[in-house]
GUMI-237500 format. One record per residue (C-alpha): residue number from 1; chain; x, y, z. Coordinates in nm, 4 decimals. Layout:
N
NODE   nr  kette         u         v         w
NODE  NUM      A         X         Y         Z
...
% end
This chain:
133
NODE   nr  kette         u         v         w
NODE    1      A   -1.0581   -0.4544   -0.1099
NODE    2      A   -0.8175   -0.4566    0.1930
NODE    3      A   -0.9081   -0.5793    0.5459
NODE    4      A   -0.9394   -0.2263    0.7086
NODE    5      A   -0.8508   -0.3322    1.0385
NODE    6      A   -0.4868   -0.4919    0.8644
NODE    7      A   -0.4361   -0.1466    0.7501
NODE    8      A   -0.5327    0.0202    1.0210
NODE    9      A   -0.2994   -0.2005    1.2192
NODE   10      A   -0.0063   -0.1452    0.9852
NODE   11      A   -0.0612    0.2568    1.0341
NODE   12      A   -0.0616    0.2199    1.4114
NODE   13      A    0.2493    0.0144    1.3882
NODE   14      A    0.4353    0.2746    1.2069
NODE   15      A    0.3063    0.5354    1.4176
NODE   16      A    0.4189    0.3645    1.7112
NODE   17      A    0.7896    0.2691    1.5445
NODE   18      A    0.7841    0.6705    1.4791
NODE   19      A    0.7175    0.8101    1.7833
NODE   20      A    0.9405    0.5634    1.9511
NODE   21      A    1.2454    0.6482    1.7376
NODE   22      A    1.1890    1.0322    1.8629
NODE   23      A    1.0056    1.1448    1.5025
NODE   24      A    0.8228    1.4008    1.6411
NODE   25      A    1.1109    1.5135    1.8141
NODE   26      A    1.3821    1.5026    1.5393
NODE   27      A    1.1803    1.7866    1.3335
NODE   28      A    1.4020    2.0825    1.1603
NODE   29      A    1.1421    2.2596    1.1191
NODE   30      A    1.0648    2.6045    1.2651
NODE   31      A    0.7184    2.4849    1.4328
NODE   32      A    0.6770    2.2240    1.6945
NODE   33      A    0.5769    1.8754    1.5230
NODE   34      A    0.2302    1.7536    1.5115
NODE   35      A    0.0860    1.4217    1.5719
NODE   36      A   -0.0083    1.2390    1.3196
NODE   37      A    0.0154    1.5002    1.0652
NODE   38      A    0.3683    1.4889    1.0585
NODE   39      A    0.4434    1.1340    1.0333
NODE   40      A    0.4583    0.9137    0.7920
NODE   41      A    0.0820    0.8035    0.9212
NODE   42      A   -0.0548    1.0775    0.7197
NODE   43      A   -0.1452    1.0871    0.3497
NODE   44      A    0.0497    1.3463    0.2998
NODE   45      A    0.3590    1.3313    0.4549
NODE   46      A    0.6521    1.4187    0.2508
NODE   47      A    0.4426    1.5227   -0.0191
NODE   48      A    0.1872    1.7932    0.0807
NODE   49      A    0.1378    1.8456   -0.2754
NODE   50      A   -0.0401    1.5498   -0.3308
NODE   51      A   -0.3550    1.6338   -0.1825
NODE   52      A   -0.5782    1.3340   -0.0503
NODE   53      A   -0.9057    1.3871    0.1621
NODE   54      A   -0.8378    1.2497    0.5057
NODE   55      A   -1.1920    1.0184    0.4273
NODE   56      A   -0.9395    0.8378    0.2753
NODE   57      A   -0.7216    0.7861    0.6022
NODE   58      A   -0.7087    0.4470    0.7929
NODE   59      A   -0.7286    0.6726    1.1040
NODE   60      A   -1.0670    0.7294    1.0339
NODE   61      A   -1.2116    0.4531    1.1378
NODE   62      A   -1.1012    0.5798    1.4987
NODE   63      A   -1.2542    0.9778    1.4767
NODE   64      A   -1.5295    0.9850    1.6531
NODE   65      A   -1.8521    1.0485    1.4263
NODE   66      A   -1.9026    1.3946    1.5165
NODE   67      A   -1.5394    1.4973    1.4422
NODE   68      A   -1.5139    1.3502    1.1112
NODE   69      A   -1.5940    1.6620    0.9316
NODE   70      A   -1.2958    1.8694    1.1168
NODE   71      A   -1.0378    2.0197    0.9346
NODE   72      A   -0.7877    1.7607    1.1057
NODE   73      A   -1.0124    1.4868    1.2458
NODE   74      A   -0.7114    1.2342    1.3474
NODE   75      A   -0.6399    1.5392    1.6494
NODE   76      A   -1.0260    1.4320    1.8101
NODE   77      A   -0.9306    0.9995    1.8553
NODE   78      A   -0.9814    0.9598    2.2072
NODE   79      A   -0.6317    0.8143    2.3759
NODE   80      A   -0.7324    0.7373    2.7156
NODE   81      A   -1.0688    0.6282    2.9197
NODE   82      A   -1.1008    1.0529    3.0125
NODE   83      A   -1.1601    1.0670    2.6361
NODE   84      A   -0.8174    1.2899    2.6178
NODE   85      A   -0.7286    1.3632    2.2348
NODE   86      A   -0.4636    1.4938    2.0702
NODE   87      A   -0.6588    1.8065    2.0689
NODE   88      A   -0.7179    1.8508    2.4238
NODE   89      A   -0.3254    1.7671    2.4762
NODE   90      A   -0.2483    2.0578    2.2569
NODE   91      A   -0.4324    2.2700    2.4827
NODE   92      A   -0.4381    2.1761    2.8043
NODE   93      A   -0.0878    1.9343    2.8234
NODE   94      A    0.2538    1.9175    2.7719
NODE   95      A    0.4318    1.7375    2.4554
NODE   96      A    0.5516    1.4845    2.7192
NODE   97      A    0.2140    1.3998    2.8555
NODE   98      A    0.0442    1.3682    2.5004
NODE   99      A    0.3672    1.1603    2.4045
NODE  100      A    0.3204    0.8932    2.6858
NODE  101      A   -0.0498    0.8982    2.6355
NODE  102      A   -0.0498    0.8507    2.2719
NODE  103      A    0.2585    0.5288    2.3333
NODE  104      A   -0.0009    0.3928    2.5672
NODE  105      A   -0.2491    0.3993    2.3636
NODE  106      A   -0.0978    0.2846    2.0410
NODE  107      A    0.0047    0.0259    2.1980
NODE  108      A   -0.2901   -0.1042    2.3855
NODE  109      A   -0.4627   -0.0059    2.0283
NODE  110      A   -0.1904   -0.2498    1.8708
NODE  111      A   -0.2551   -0.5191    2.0841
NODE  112      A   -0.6409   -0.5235    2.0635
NODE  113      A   -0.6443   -0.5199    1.6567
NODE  114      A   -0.3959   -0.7990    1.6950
NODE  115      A   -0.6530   -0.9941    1.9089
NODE  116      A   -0.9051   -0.9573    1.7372
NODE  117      A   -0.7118   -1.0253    1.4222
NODE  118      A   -0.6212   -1.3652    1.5838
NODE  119      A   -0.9679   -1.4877    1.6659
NODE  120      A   -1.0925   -1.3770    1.3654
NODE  121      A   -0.8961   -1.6358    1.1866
NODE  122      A   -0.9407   -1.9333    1.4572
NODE  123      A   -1.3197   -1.8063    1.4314
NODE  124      A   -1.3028   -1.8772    1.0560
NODE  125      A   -1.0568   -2.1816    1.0829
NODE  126      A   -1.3235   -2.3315    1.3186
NODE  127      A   -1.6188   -2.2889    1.0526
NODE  128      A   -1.3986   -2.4363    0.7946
NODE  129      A   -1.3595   -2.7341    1.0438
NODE  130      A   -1.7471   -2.7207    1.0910
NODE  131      A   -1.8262   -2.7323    0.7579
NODE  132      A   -1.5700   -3.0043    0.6352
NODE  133      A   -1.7162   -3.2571    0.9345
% end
């Protein structure tokens, strides 16, 4: 089984790589883009066809438990400390705004798995030392 937090750090780094290159923003589509759902984060992107249950999403691991259920859980993550989501962006913000806040937070996101990442293996380098002494 993969390490869900590797995974979940390789979707946020893709996410992150594109928003920054202006994916959201580059759409040819007749509707505005939407986050998450129309990037090559979600399980279906290119290929709506091929139907997977968003249970099955990396992302999930950040939906809250009571949103998990929603028809598009990944739009109820909080991004911010005010518990802002992609949702309440939609309604009450600008594309800018939810832009900036969702950079921010993919990137402090980022930077925590990473951390965490890191002392996981010096924790389990150190027991290895432990045990070999």
């Amino acid at each position: 089984m993969a390490n869900p937090k590797r995974d979940l750090l390789e979707v946020l780094k893709l996410e992150l790589e594109f928003l920054k290159g202006g994916g959201y923003r580059k759409s040819s589509s007749w509707r505005p883009a939407f986050i998450f759902e129309d990037s090559p984060t979600c399980l279906h992107f290119g290929n709506p066809s091929r139907w997977k249950p968003c249970s099955e999403c990396a992302l999930m691991q950040l939906v809250p438990a009571e949103w998990r259920q929603s028809p598009v859980p990944c739009r109820h993550i909080p991004l911010n400390e005010k518990t802002e989501t992609v949702h309440t962006f939609y309604q009450y913000g600008t594309a800018e705004d939810l832009e900036a806040a969702l950079s921010e937070w993919l990137m402090n996101t980022i930077q925590k798995l990473e951390f965490e990442r890191a002392q996981d293996q010096i924790d389990r380098g150190g027991l290895k030392s432990k045990k070999s002494a």
